[in-house]
C-alpha positions in Angstrom: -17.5 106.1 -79.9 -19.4 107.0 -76.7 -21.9 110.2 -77.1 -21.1 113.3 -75.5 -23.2 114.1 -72.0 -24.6 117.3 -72.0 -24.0 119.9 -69.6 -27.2 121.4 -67.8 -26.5 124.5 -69.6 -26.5 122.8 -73.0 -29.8 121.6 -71.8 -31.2 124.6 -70.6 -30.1 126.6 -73.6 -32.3 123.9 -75.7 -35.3 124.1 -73.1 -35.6 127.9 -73.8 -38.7 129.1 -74.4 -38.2 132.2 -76.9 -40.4 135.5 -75.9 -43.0 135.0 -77.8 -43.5 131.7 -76.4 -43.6 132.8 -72.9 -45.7 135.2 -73.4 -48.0 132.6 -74.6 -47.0 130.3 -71.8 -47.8 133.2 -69.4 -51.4 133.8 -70.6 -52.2 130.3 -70.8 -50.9 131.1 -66.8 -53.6 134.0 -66.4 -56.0 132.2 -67.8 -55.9 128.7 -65.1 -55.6 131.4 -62.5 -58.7 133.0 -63.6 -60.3 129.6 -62.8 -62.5 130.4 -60.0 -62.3 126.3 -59.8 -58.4 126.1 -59.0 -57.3 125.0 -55.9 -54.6 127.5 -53.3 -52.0 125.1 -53.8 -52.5 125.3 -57.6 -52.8 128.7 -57.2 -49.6 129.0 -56.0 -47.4 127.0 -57.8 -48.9 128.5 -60.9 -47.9 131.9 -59.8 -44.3 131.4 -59.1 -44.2 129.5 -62.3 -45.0 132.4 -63.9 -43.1 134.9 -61.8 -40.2 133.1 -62.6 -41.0 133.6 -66.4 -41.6 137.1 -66.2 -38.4 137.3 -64.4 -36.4 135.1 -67.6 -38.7 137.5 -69.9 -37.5 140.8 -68.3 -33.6 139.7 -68.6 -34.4 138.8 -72.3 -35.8 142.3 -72.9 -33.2 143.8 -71.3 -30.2 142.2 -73.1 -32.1 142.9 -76.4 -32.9 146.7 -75.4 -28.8 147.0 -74.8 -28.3 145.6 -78.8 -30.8 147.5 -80.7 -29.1 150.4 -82.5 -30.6 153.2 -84.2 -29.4 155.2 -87.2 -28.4 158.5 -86.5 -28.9 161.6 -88.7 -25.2 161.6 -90.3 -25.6 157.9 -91.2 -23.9 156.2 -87.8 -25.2 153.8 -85.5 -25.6 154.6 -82.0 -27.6 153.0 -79.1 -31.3 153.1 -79.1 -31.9 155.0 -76.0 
């Protein structure tokens, strides 16, 4: 039986850094940028790296901000505001 091929959103859902991990990912980031020793191209590639991951991290926030709920006074649940 031949294996299944996996879409490249099968594969980007397994490539997904969680939020926790890009925030690491984005200090590590800061920090290479700090390097007064880094080089403009360098410079620059790691900065749209990590726009791009604040981006994805913003998105994430937001779609988790939408599902928290909070527990009213009478008991019910209604949208964290």
């Amino acid at each position: 039986m031949a294996a299944k091929k996996k879409t490249a959103e099968e594969k980007n859902t397994e490539n997904k850094l969680t939020i926790e991990e890009s925030f690491e990912k984005l200090e590590e980031i800061i920090e290479k940028l700090s390097d007064s020793d880094i080089s403009l191209s360098d410079s620059f590639e790691l900065y749209s790296r990590g726009m791009k991951m604040v981006k994805e991290c913003s998105s994430e926030l937001d779609i988790v901000e939408k599902k928290v709920m909070a527990l009213s006074d009478d008991g019910t649940l209604e949208e964290f505001e």
